[in-house]
C-alpha positions as CSV (number, residue, x, y, z in Angstrom):
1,X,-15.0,41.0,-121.3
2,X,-17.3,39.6,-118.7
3,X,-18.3,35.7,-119.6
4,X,-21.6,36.1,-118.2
5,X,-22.4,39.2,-121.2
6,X,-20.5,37.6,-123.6
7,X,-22.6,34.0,-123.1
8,X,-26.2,36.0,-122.4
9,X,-28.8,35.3,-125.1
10,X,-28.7,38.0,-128.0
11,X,-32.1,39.5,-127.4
12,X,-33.9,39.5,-130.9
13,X,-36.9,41.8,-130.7
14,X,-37.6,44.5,-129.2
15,X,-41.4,46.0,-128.6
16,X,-43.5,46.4,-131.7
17,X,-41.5,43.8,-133.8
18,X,-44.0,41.8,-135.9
19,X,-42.8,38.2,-136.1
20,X,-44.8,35.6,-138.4
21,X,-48.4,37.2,-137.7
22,X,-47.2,37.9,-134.1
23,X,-46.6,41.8,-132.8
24,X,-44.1,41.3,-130.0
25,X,-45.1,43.4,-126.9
26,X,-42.4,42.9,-124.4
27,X,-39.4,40.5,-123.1
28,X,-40.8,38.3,-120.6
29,X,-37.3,36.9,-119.8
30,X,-33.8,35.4,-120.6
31,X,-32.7,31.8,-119.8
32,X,-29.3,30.0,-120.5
33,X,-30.4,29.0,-124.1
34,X,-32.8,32.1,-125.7
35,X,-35.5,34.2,-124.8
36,X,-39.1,34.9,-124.2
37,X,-41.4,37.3,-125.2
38,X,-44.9,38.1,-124.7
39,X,-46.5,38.6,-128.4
40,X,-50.1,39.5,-129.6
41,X,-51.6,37.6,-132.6
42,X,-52.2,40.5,-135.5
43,X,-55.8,38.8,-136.1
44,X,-56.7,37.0,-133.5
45,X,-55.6,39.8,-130.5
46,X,-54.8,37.0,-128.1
47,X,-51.5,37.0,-126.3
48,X,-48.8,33.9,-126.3
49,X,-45.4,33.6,-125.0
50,X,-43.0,33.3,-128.0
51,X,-39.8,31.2,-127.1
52,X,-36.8,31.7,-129.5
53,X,-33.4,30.1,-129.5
54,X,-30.2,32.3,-129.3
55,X,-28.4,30.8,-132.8
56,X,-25.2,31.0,-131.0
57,X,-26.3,28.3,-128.5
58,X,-27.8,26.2,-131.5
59,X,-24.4,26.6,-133.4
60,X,-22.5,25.8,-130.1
61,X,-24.4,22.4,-129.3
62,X,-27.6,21.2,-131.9
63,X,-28.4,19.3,-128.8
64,X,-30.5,22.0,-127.7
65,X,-32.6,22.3,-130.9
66,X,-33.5,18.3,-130.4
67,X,-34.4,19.1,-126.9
68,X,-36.7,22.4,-128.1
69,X,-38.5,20.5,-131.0
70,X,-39.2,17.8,-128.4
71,X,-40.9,20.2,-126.5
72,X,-43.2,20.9,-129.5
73,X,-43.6,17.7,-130.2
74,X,-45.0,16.3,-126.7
75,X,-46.5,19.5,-126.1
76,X,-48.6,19.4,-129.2
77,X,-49.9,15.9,-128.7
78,X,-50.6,16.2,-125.6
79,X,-53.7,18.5,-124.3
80,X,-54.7,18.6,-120.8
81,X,-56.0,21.8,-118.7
82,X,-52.6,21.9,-116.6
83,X,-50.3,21.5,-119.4
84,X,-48.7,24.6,-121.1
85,X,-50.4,24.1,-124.9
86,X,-47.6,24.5,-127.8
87,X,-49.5,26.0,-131.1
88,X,-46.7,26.6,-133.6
89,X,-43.0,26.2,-133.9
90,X,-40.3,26.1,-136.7
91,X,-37.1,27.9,-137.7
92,X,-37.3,31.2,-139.4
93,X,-34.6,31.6,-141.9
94,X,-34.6,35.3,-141.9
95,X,-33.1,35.3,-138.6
96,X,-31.8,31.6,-138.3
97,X,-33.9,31.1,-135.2
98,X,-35.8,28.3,-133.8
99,X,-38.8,29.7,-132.2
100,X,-42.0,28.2,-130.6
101,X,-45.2,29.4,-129.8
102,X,-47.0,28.6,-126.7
103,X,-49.8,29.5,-124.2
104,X,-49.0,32.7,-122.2
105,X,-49.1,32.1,-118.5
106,X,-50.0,35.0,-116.2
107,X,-49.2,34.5,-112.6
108,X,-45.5,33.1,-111.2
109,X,-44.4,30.2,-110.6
110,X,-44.4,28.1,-107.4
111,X,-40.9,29.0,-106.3
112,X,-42.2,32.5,-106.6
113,X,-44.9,31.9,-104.6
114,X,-43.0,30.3,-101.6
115,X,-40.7,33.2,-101.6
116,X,-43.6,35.8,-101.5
117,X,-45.5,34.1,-98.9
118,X,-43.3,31.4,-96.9
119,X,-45.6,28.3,-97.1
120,X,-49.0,27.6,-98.5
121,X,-52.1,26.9,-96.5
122,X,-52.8,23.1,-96.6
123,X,-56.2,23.5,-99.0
124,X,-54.2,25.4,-101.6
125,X,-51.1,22.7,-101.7
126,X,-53.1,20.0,-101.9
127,X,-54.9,21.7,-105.0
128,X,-51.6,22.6,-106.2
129,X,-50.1,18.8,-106.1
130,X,-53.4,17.3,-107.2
131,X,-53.4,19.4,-110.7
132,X,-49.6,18.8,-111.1
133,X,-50.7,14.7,-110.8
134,X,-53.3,15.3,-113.3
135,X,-50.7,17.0,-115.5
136,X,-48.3,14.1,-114.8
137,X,-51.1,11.2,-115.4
138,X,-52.6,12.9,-118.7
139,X,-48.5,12.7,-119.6
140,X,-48.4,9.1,-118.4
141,X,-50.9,7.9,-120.7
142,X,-48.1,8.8,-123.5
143,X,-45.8,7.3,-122.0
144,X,-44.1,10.2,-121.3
145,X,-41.8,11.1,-118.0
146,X,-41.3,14.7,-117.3
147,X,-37.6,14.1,-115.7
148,X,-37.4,17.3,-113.8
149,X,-40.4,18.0,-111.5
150,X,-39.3,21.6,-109.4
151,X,-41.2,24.3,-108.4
152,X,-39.8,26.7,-111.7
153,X,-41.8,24.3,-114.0
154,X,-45.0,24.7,-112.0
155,X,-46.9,27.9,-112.9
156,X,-49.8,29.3,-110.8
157,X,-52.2,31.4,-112.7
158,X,-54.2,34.0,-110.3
159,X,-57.2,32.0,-110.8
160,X,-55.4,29.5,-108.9
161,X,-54.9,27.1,-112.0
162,X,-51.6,25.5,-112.5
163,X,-49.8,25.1,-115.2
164,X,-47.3,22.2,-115.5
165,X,-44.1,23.2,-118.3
166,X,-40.8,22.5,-119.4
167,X,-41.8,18.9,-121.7
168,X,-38.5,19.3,-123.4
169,X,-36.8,17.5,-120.6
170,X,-39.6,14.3,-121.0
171,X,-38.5,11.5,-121.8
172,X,-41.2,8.5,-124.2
173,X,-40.2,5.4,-122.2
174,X,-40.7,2.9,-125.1
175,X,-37.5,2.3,-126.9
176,X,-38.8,3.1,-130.3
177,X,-39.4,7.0,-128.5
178,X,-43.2,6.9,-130.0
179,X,-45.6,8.9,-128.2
180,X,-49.1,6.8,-127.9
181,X,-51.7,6.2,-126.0
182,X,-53.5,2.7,-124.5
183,X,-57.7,2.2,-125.1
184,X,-59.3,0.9,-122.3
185,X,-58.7,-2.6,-124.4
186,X,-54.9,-2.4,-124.6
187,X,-54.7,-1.0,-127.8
188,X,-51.8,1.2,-128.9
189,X,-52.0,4.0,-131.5
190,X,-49.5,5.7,-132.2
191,X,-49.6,10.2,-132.7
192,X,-46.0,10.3,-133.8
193,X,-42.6,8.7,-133.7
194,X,-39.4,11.1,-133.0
195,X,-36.8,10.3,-135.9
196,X,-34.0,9.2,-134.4
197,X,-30.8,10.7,-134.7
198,X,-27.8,9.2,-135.9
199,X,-24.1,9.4,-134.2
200,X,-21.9,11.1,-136.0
């Protein structure tokens, strides 16, 4: 059997599923560790991007489900205009799935962009880098590193407004892992502490 079907991500829904309040409308693609699909909220009729973890992966390495949850975790905390917002995320039992529920992005991302029209005029590069900054420096003030800054984790919406993702590869720089933030005074408060995981 070919390694690359054998390791792709089982694909969990298909179109019309209804998911925790969610009716899923289509796959919006496959990575190396789940899916995502583009889902409409039953009462609200807005559309988000649901991201589910293949159980296989999670059973292979729990690594990834500390990385995911992190993801939520940042993502929830922090708000900003040019940050991808995170609104729910949990494990369903029923299908032994981590999933998590984010703002849907229309538009492609910046490699996308390059490929579709070679290089950007300088006006709309520096717009793009000076929204990615203010997604970097609203990060910042959490102490919070995004440690993989590449053109797949920067998302252009048609409107021209970019969207910065991917927070599960972050990293808090305090030792403690504590997401806060610093008053004009010095001040720390701290939004939430990541419980740190023993070695087995």
């Amino acid at each position: 059997m070919d390694a690359t079907v054998e390791n792709e991500p089982v694909e969990m829904f298909k179109p019309g599923d209804r998911f925790r309040g969610y009716i899923v409308e289509r796959l919006l693609g496959k990575g190396g560790l789940g899916s995502v699909y583009l889902v409409r909220h039953e009462m609200l009729d807005t559309l988000y991007a649901l991201k589910v973890l293949d159980p296989a992966m999670v059973a292979a390495n729990p690594e990834y489900v500390r990385r995911f949850l992190r993801e939520a975790r940042i993502a929830t905390r922090i708000r900003h205009p040019n940050l991808v917002a995170v609104h729910d995320c949990g494990l369903d039992e029923a299908r032994n799935a981590y999933y998590l529920v984010m703002d849907y992005v229309t538009g492609g991302d910046l490699r996308q962009a390059l490929a579709f029209s070679g290089r950007l005029d300088f006006e709309q590069a520096i717009g793009i880098v000076a929204q990615v900054a203010r997604a970097l420096e609203a990060a910042q003030k959490y102490q919070v590193v995004h440690r993989d800054i590449k053109p797949e984790n920067i998302m252009i919406q048609p409107d021209g407004v970019v969207k910065f993702v991917d927070l599960g590869i972050a990293k808090a720089t305090d030792l403690g892992e504590s997401l806060h933030t610093t008053t004009g005074q010095g001040e720390q408060h701290a939004l939430v502490r990541d419980r740190r995981r023993r070695d087995s």
